[in-house]
C-alpha positions in Angstrom: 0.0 0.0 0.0 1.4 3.3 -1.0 2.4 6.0 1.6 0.2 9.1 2.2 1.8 12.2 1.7 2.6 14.1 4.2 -0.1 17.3 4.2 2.3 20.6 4.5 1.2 24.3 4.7 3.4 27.1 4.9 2.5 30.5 7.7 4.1 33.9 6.2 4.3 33.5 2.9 7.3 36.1 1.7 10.5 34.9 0.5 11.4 31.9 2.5 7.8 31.0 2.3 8.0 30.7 -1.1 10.8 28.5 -1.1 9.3 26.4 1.3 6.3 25.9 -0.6 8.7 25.4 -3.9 10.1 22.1 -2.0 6.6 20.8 -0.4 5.8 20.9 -4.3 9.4 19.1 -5.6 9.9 16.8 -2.5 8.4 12.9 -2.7 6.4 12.2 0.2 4.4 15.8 0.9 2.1 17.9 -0.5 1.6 21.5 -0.5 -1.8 22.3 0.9 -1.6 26.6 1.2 -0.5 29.2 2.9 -1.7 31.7 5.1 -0.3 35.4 5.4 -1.3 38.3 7.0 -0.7 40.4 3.7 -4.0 39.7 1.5 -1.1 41.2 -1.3 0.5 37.4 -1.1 -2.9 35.7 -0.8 -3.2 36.9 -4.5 0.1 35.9 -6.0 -0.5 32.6 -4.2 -3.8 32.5 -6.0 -1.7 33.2 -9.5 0.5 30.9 -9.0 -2.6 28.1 -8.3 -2.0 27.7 -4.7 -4.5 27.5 -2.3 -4.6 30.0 0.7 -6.9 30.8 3.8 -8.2 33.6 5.3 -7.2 33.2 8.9 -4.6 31.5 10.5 -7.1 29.5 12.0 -8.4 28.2 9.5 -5.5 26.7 8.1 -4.7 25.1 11.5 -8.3 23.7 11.9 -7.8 21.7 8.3 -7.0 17.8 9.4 -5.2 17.5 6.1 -2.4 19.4 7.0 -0.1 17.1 9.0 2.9 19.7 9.2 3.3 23.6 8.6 6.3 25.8 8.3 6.6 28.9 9.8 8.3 31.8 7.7 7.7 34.9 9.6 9.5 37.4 11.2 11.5 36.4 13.5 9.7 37.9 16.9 6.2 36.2 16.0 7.5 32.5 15.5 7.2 31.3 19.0 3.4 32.7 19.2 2.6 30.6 16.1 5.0 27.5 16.8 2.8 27.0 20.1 -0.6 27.7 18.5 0.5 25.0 15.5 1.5 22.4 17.6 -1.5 22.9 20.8 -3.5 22.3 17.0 -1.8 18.7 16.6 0.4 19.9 13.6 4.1 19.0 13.4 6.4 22.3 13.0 9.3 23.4 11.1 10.4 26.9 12.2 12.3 29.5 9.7 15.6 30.4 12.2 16.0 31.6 13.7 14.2 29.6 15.7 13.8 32.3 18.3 15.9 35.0 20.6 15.8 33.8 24.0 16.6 30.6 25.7 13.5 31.0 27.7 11.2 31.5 24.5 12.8 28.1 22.9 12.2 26.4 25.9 8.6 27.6 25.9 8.3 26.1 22.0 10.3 22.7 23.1 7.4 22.1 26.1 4.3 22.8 23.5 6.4 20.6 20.9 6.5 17.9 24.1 3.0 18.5 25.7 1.6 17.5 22.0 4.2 14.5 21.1 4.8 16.3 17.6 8.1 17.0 15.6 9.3 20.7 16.1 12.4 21.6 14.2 14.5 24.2 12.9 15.2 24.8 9.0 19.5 24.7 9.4 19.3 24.5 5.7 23.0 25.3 5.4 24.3 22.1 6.8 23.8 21.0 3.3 25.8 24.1 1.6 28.3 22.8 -0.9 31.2 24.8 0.6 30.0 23.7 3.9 30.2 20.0 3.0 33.2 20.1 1.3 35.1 21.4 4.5 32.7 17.9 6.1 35.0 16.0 3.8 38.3 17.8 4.2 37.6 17.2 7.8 37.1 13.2 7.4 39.7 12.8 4.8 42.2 13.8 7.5 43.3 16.4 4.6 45.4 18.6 6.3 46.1 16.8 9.4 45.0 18.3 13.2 43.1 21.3 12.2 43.7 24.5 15.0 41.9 27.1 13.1 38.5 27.9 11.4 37.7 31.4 9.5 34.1 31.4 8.2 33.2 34.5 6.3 30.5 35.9 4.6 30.8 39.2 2.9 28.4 41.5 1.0 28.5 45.1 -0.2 24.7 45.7 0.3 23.9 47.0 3.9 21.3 44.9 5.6 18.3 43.8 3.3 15.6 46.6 3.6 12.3 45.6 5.6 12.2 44.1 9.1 15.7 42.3 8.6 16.8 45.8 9.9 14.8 46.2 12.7 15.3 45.1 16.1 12.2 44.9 17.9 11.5 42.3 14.6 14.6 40.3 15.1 16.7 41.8 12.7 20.7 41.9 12.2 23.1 39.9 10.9 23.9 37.9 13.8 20.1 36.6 14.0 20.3 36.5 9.7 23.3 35.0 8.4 25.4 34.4 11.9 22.7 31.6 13.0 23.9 29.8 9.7 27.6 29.8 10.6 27.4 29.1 13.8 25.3 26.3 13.4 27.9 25.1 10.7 30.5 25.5 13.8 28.6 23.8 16.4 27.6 20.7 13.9 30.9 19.9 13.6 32.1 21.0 17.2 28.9 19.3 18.4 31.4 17.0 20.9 33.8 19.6 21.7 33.5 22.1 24.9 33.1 25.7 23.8 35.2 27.6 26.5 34.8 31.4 25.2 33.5 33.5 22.9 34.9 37.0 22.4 32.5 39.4 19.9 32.2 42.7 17.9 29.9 44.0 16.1 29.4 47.0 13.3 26.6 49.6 12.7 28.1 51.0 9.8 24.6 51.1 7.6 22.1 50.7 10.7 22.3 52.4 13.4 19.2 50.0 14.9 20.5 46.7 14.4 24.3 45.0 13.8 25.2 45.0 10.1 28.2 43.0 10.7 30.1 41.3 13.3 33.0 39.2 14.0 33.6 36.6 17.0 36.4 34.0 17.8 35.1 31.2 19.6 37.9 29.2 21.6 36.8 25.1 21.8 38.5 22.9 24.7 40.7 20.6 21.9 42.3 24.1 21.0 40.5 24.8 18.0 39.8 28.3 17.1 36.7 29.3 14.9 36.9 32.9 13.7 33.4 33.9 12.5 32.8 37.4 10.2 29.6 38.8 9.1 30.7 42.1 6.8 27.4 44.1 4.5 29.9 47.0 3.9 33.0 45.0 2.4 34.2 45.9 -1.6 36.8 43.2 -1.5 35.8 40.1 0.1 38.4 37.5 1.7 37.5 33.8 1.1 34.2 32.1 2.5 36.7 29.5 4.3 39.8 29.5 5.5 41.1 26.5 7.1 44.7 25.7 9.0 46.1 22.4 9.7 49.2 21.2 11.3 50.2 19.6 7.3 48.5 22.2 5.8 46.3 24.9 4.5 42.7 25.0 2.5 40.9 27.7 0.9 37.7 27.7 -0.6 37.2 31.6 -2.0 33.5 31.3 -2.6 30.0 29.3 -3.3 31.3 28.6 -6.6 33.6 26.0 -4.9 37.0 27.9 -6.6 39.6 27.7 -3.9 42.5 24.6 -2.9 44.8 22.3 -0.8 48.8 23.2 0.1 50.1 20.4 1.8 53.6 20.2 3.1 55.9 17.8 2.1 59.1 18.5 3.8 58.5 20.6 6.9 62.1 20.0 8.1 64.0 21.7 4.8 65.5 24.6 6.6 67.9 25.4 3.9 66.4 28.8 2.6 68.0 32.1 1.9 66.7 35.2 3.1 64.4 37.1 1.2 64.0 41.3 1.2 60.9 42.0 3.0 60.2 45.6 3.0 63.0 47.5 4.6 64.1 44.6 6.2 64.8 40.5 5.1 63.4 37.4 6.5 63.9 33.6 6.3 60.5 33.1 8.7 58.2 34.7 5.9 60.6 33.0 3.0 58.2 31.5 1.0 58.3 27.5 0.7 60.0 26.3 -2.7 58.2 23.8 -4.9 59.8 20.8 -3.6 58.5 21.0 0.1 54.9 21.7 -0.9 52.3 20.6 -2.9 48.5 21.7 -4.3 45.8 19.4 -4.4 42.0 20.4 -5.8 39.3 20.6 -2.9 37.6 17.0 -2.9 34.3 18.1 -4.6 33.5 14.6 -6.2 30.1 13.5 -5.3 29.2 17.6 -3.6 26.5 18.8 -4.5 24.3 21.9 -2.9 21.5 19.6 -1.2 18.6 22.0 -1.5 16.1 19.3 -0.4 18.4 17.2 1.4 16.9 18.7 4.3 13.1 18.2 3.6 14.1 14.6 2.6 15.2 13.9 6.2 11.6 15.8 7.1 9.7 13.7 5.5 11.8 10.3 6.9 11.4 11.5 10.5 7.8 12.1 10.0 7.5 8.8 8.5 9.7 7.4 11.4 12.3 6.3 9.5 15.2 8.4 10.5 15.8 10.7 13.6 15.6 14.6 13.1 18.8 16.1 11.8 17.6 19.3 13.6 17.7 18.5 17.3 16.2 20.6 20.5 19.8 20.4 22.1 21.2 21.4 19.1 19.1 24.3 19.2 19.4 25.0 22.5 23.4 25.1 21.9 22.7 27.5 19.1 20.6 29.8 21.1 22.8 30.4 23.9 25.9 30.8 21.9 23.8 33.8 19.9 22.9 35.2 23.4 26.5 35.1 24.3 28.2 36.9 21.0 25.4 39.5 22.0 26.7 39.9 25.1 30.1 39.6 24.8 29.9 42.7 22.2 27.8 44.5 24.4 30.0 44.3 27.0 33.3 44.3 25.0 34.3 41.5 27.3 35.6 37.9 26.7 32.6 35.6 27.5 33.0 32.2 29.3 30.5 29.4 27.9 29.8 26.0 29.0 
């Protein structure tokens, strides 16, 4: 007997609503119901585009078709409608982030609990390309013990206009793009104590909410993570950054250009000095051909997995696979944000777990 698909509606209907709705329609195993937003503007390009949509919000949480429904608002009205959506029996996927207080999260986890339903969070840049190929430079054992981390993101375009710049909405670029990096941190630091967190942040285009911010996180194995957030930036460094004990990678941008210097002959001291501005140098010689070596970044097989994420959805709601997107991780990711807040608040270094 064939499997019912999964009944999915979608609550704020902008941008990220319409992408949501783009996968309930692409992805085997659900099936786009409609939306529900509070501009009757979107009702009528959901209308054009043949999708169905309800007047209230309560309608669409009375209809017993709809077994899950995504929540794509701003960011200061999703625990109000994550609670009302799961006290209505419906499973939940929350836009991030998920929320901007511990104490609101752990409101959502309770409803989430109270009702037995999935709640989860859409982390859908665990399954960036760039992102995955550092997964794999990681498990190759590619550049040996790895001691430092720099994630960047940098754009030239202030914050996006609309509530992404105001506060009282959730807006920034710690609570926009930051959530994504440091999510990509603590998945793969998701063993590893994080000891402190040291944070800045720039108002360069917005005097209401960060446009930009940087913050070096300091794990208990030694590993440093160096996070940057820039909307005012006309030459942008690489998107990653990595250093190993046997070497270095680079990958410059989403494209996937970037590369691999391994060492080859760490002890070959023999190097004449080279002129260095007013001055020479043998520690900043650079290395000659025969003690290093390039390599391409291991892309075979990467791909960007745009409905990787919904595929696992649908498996957990089926009960075949555990949600990639857990409560603890969340909680993690929650209090970390809270933290780089306050550690650039305070200009102070932050201690952590």
């Amino acid at each position: 007997m064939a499997k019912k698909n999964i009944g999915g509606a979608v609550i704020g209907y902008g941008g990220m609503g319409g992408f949501h709705t783009k996968k309930m329609i692409e992805v085997d195993g659900i099936e786009l119901i409609g939306v529900y937003d509070i501009d009757p503007e979107r009702h009528k390009v959901a209308a054009e585009r043949g999708i169905k949509y309800y007047d209230t919000r309560e309608e669409l949480l009375a209809d017993e078709s709809i077994d899950l429904v995504v929540v794509a608002t701003p960011n200061d009205f999703h625990e109000e409608i994550v609670i009302a959506a799961l006290n209505a029996g419906k499973n939940v996927v929350s836009e991030k982030p998920v929320t901007m207080t511990t104490e609101s999260l752990e409101r959502m986890i309770a409803a989430a609990k109270k009702n037995g339903k999935i709640f989860t969070v859409h982390q859908n840049r665990r399954f960036d390309s760039d992102y995955l190929v550092i997964r794999k430079i990681i498990e190759q054992n590619a550049l040996g013990n790895i001691y430092r981390f720099e994630s960047r993101v940098h754009g030239s375009r202030g914050i996006p206009s609309g509530w992404r710049g105001e506060k009282e909405h959730g807006g920034g670029m710690l609570l926009d793009w930051g959530v994504h990096m440091i999510d990509q941190m603590l998945d793969v630091m998701s063993d590893v104590r994080l000891e402190t967190i040291y944070a800045s942040m720039t108002y360069v285009t917005n005097a209401e909410c960060d446009d930009g911010f940087t913050a070096i996180f300091r794990f208990e194995n030694g590993v440093e993570w160096i996070i940057e957030i820039n909307t005012n930036n006309f030459i942008s460094l690489p998107r990653w950054y990595v250093l190993g004990e046997n070497g270095s990678a680079m990958i410059e941008n989403w494209d996937l250009d970037g590369k691999i210097v391994k060492v080859m002959d760490f002890e070959k001291y023999d190097v004449a000095p080279v002129v260095a501005g007013a001055g020479i140098t043998k520690t900043m010689a650079p290395r000659t051909d025969d003690t290093i070596k390039e390599f391409p970044l291991p892309k075979d097989g990467i791909e960007t997995g745009w409905s990787s994420y919904y595929h696992n959805l649908v498996a957990a709601l089926n009960g075949e696979e555990p949600i990639l997107v857990t409560h603890d991780q969340q909680r993690r990711l929650v209090k970390v944000i809270e933290a780089v807040f306050e550690s650039a608040a305070k200009n102070e270094l932050v201690k952590f777990e």
